[in-house]
MOPAC internal coordinates of N, CA, C and O (Angstrom, degrees):
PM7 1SCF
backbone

  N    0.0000 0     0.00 0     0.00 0    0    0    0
  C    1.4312 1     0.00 0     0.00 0    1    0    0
  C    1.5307 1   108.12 1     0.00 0    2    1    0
  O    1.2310 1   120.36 1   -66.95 1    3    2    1
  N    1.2251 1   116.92 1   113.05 1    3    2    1
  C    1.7971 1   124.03 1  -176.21 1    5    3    2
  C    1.7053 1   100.00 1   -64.00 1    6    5    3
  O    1.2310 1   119.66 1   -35.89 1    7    6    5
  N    1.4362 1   118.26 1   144.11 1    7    6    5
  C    1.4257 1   119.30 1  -172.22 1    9    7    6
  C    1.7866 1    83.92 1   -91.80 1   10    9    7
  O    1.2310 1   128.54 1   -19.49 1   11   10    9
  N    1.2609 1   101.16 1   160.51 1   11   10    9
  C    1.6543 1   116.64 1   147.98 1   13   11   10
  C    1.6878 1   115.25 1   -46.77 1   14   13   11
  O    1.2310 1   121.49 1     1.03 1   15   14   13
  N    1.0531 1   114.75 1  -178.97 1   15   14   13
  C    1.6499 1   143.53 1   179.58 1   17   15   14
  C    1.5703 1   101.25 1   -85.05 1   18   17   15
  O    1.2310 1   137.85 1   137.13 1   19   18   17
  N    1.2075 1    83.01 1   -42.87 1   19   18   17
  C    1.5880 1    94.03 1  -139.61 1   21   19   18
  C    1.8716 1    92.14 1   -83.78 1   22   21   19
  O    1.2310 1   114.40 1   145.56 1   23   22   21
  N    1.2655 1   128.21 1   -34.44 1   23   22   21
  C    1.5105 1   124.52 1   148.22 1   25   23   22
  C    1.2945 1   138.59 1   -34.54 1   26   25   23
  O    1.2310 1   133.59 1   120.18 1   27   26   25
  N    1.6027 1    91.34 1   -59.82 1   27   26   25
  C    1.6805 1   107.98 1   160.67 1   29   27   26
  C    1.4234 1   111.51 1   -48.90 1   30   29   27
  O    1.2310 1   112.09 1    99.52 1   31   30   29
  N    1.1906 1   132.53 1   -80.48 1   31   30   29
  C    1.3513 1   124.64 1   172.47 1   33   31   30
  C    1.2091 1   146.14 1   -58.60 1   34   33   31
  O    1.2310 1   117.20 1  -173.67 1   35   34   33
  N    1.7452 1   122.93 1     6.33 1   35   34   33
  C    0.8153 1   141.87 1   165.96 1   37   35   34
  C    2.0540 1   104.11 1   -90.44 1   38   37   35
  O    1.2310 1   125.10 1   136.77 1   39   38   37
  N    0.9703 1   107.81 1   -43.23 1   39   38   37
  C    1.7839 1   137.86 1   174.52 1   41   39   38
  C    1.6003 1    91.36 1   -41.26 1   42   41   39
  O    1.2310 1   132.01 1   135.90 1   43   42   41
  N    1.3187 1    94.40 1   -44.10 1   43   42   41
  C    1.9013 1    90.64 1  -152.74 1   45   43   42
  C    1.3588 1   105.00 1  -110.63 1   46   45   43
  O    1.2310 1   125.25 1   171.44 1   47   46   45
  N    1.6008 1   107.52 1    -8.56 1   47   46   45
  C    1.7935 1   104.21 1   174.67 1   49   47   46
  C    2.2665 1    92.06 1   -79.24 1   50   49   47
  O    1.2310 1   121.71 1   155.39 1   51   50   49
  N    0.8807 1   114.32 1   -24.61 1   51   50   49
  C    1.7297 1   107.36 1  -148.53 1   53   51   50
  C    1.9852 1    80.56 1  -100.94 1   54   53   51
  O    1.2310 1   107.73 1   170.03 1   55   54   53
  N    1.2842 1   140.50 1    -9.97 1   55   54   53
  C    1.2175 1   141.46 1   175.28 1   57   55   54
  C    1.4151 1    84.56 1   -87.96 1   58   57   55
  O    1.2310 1   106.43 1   110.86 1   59   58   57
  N    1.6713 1   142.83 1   -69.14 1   59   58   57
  C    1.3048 1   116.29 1  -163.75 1   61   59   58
  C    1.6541 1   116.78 1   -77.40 1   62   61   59
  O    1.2310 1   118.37 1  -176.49 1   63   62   61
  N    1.5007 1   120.72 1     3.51 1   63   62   61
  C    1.3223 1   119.67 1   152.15 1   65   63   62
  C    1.4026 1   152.29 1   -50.72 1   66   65   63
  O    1.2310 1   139.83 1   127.59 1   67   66   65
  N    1.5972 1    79.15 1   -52.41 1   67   66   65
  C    1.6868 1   120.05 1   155.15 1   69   67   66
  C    0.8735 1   104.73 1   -48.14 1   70   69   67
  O    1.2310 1   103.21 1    99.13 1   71   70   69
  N    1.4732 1   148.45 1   -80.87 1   71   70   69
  C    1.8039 1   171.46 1  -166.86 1   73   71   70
  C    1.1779 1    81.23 1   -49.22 1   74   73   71
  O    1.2310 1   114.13 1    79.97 1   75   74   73
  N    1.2526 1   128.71 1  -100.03 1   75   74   73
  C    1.6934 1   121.97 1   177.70 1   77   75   74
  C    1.0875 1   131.46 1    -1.01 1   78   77   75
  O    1.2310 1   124.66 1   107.07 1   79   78   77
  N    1.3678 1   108.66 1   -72.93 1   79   78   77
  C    1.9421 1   125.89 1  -167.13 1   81   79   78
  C    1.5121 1    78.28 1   -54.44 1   82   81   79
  O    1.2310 1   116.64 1   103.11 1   83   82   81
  N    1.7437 1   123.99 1   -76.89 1   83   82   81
  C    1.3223 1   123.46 1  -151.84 1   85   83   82
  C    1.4001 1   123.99 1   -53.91 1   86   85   83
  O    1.2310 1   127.10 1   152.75 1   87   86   85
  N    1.5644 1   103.95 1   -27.25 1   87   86   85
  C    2.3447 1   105.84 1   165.20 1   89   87   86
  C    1.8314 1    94.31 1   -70.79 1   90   89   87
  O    1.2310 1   116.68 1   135.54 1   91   90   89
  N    1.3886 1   123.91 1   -44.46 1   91   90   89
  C    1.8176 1   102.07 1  -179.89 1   93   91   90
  C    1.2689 1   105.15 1   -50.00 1   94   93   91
  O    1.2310 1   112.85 1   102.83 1   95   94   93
  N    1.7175 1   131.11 1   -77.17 1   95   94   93
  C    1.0162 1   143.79 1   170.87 1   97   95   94
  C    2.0592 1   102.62 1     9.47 1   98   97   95
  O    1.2310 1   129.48 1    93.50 1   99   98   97
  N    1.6410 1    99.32 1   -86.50 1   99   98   97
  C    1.3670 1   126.40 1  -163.55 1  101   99   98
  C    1.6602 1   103.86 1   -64.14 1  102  101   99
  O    1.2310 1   119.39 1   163.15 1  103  102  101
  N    1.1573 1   118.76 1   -16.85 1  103  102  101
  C    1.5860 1   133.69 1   169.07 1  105  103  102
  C    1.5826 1    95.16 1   -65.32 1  106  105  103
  O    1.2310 1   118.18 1    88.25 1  107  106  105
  N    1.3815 1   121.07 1   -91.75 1  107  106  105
  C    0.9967 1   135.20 1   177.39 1  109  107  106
  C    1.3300 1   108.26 1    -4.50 1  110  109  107
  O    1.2310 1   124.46 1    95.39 1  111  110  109
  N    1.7323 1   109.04 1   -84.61 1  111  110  109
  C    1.1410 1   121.82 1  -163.41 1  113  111  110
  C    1.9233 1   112.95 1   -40.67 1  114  113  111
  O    1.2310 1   136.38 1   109.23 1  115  114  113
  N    1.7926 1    85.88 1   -70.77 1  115  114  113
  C    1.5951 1    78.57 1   165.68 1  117  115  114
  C    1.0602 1   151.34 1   -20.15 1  118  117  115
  O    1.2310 1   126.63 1   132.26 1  119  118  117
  N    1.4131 1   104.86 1   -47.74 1  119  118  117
  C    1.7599 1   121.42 1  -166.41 1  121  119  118
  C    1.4139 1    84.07 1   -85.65 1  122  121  119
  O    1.2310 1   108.53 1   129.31 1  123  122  121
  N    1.2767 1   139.05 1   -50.69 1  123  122  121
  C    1.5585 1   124.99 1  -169.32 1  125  123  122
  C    1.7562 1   108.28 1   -66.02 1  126  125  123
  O    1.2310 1   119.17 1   125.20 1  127  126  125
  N    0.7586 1   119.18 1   -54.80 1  127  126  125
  C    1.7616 1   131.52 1   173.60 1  129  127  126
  C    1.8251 1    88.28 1   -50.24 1  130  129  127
  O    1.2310 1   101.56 1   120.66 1  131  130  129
  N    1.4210 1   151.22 1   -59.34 1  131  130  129
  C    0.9765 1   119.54 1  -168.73 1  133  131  130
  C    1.3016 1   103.36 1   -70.64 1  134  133  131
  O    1.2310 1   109.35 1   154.73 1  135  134  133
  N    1.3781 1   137.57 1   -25.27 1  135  134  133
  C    1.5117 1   129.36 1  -141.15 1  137  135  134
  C    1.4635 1    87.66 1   -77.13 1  138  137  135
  O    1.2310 1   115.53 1   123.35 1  139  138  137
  N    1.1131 1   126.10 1   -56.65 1  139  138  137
  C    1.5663 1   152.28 1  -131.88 1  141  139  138
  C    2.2348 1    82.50 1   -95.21 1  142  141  139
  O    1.2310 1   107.24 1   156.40 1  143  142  141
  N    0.9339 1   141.38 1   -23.60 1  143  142  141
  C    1.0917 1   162.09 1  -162.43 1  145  143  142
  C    1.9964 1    94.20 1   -87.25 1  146  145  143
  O    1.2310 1   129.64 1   106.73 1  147  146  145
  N    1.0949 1    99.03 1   -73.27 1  147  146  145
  C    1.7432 1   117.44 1   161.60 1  149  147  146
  C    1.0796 1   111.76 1   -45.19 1  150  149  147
  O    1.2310 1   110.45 1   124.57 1  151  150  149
  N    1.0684 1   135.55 1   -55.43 1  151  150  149
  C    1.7651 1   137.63 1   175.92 1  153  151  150
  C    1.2250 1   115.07 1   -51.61 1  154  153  151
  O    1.2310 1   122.29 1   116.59 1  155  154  153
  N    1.3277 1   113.22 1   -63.41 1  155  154  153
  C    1.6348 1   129.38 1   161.21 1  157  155  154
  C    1.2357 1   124.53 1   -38.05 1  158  157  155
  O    1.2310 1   118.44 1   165.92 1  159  158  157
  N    1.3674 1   120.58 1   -14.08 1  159  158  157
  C    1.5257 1    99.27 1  -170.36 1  161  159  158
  C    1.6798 1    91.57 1  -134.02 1  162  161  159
  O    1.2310 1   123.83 1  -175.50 1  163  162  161
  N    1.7990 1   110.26 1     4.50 1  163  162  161
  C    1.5574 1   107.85 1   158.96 1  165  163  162
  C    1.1236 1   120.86 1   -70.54 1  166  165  163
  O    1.2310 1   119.27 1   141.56 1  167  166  165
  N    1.8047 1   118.99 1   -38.44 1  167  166  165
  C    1.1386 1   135.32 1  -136.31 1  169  167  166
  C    2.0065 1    99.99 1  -152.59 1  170  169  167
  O    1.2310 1   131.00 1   -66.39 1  171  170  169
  N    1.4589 1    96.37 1   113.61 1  171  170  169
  C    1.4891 1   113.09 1   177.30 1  173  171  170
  C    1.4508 1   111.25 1  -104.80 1  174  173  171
  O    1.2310 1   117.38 1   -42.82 1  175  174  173
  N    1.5606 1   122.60 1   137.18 1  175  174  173
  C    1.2672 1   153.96 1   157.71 1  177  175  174
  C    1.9718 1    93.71 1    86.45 1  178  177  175
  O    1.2310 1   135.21 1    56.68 1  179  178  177
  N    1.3354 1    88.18 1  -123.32 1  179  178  177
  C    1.5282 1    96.18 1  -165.61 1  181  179  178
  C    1.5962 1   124.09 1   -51.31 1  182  181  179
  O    1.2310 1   128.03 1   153.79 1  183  182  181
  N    1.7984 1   102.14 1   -26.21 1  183  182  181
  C    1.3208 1   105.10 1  -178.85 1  185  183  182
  C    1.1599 1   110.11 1   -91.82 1  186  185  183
  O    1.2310 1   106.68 1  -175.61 1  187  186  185
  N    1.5051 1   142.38 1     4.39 1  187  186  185
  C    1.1400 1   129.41 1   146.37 1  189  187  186
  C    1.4875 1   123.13 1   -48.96 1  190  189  187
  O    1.2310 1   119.24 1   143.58 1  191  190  189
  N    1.5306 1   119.06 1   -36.42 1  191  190  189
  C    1.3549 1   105.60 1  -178.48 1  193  191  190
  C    1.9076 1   112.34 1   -80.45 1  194  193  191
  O    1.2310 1   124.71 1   142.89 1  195  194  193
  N    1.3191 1   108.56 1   -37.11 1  195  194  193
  C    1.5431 1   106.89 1   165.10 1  197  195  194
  C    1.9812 1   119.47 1   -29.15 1  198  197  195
  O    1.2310 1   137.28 1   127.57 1  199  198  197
  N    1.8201 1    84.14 1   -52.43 1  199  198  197
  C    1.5389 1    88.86 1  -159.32 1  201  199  198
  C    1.4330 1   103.90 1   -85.49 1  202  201  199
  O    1.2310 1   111.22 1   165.51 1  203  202  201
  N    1.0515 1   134.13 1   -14.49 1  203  202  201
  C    1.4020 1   139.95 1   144.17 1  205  203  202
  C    1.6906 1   118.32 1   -34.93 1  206  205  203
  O    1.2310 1   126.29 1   131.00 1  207  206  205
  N    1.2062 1   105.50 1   -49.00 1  207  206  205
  C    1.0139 1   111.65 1   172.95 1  209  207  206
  C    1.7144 1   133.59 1   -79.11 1  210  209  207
  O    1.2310 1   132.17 1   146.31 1  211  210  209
  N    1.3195 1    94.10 1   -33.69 1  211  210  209
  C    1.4986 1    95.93 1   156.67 1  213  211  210
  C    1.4536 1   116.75 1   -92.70 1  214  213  211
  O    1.2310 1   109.03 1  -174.78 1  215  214  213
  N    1.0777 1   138.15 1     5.22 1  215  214  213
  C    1.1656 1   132.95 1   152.62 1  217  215  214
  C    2.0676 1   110.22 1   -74.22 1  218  217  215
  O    1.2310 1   120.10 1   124.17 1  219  218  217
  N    1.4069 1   117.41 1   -55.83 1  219  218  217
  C    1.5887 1    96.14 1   169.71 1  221  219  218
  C    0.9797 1   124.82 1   -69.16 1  222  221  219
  O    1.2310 1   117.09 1   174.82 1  223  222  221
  N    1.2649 1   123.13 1    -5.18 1  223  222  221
  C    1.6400 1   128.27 1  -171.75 1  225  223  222
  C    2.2924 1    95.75 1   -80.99 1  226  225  223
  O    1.2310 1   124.30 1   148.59 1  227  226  225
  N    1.2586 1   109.34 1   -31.41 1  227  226  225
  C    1.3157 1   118.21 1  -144.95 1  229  227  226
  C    1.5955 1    90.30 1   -97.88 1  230  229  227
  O    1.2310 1   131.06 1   157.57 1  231  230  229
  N    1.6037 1    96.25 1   -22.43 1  231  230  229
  C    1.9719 1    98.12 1  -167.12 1  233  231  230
  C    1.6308 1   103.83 1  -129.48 1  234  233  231
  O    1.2310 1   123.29 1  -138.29 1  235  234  233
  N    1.1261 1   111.29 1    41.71 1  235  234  233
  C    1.4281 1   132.43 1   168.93 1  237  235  234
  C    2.0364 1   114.86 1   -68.03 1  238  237  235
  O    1.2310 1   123.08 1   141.84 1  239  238  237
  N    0.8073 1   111.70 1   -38.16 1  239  238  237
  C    1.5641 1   117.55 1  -174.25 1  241  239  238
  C    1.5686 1   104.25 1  -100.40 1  242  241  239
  O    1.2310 1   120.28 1   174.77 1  243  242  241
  N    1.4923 1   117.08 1    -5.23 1  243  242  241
  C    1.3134 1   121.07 1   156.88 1  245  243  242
  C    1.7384 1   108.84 1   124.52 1  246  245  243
  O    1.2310 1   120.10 1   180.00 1  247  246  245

């Protein structure tokens, strides 16, 4: 049974969505794993978690 057009291209708009969402996704992650990466190697033992914290507190709106 031949599909429509209109399947096919609906098929393949929500497959390059997918692909999409998942490079934001892996963006994200990254940039947080480096940020938090930077913090860590300013700040040893207890004040790593302080400055962690004023670092999302400080970079909240982006």
């Amino acid at each position: 049974m031949p599909r429509h057009p209109d399947d096919i291209s609906k098929t393949l708009l929500q497959a390059v969505a997918i692909l999409l969402l998942i490079g934001l996704i892996a963006m994200v992650l990254h940039k947080g794993f480096a940020d938090v990466s930077a913090v860590w190697q300013q700040h040893s033992g207890a004040e790593f978690w302080k400055a962690l914290g004023r670092y999302l507190l400080r970079n909240l709106a982006g």
